[in-house]
N, C-alpha and C positions, 0 to 999 in steps of 0.2 A: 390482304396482302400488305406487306410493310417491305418499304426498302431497306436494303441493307449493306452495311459498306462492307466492300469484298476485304479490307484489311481488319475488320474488327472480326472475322470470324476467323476459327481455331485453322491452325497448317491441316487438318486432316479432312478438316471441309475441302478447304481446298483444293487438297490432292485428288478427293474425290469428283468432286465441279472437274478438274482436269480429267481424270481417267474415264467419266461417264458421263461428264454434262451436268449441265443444269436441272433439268428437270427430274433425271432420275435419280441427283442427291439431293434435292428437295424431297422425294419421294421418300428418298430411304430416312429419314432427317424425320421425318412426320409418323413413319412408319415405325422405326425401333432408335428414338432421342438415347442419345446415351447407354445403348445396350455394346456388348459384346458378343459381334454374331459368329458363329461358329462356320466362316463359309466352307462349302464340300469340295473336295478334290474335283468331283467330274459328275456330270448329269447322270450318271447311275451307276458311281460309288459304290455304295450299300444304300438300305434304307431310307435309311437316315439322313443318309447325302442327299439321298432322290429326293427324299418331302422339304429338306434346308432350300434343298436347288428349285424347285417349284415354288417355294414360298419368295425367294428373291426374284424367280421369274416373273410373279404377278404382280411385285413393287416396281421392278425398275426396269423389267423388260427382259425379252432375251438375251439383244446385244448385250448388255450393261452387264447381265448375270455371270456370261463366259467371260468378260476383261474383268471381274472379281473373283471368279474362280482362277485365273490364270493369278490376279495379283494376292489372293488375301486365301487362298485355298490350302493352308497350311494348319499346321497344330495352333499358330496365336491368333487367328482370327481376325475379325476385323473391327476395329472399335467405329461406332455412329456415332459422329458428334452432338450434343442434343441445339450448342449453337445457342445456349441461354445469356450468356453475355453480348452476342451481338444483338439476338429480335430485343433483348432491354434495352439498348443502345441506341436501335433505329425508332423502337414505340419514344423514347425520353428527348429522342432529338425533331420527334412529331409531335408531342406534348407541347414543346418549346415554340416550333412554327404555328400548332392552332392557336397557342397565347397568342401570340404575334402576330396573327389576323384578328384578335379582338373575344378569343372564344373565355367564357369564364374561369375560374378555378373551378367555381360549380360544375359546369358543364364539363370540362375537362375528366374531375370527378366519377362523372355519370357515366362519359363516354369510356372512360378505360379500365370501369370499374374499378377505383384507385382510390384511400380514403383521400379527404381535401389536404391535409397533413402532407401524405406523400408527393401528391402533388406539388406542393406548396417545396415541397425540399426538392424537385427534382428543377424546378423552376428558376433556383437561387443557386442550385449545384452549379460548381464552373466544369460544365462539358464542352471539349474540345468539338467544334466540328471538324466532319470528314475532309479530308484534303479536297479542295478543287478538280483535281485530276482522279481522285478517287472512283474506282468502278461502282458500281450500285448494282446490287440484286435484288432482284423484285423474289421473297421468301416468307413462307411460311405468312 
């Protein structure tokens, strides 16, 4: 689990965290990164809707299923954000605090499977930290 600051992730994360919570856009975030999901008009549509609607039943639950069918249940769908800019963000702002307790480049290396190179640049990058007041989400 890696913290995450709630302003370095995408507005549609967000909206999603709003309309279904946390834990079921975690889910859905892990489950389809970055796809375009076709949500179904209503639990037994046609086929097709039926096996869509079942498959978002078993990610994110049933509540969470019916307030994406009511919100995203149209011809555009619903895009998942895969949220790759923010977990690099929260891993590179953790990289920076295990240096800061003493941990090696080496080990740094080891620990985030990263060459020592990358490391070494992510270490001298000037990364803003998260605001103080900033929310934090424990994701992914």
């Amino acid at each position: 689990m890696m913290d995450v600051c709630l302003d370095d992730l995408p507005q549609s994360a967000r909206d999603l965290i709003t309309q279904i919570g946390l834990p079921a856009t975690v889910a859905l975030i892990q489950a389809m990164p970055g796809v375009r999901f076709p949500v179904p008009r209503g639990e037994n549509n046609n086929p097709d809707g039926a096996a869509r609607f079942a498959q978002l039943v078993e990610i994110v639950g049933y509540e969470a299923t019916l307030i994406l069918v009511q919100n995203y249940g149209n011809d555009r769908g619903l895009y998942v954000p895969s949220c790759k800019k923010a977990i690099l963000r929260a891993r590179d702002r953790q990289i920076i605090a295990d240096y800061g307790t003493g941990v090696t480049v080496l080990d740094l290396a080891l620990k985030y499977r990263l060459s020592y190179r990358r490391i070494e640049g992510i270490l001298n990058a000037p990364i803003t930290p998260p605001p103080a007041n900033a929310a934090q989400l424990s994701l992914l």
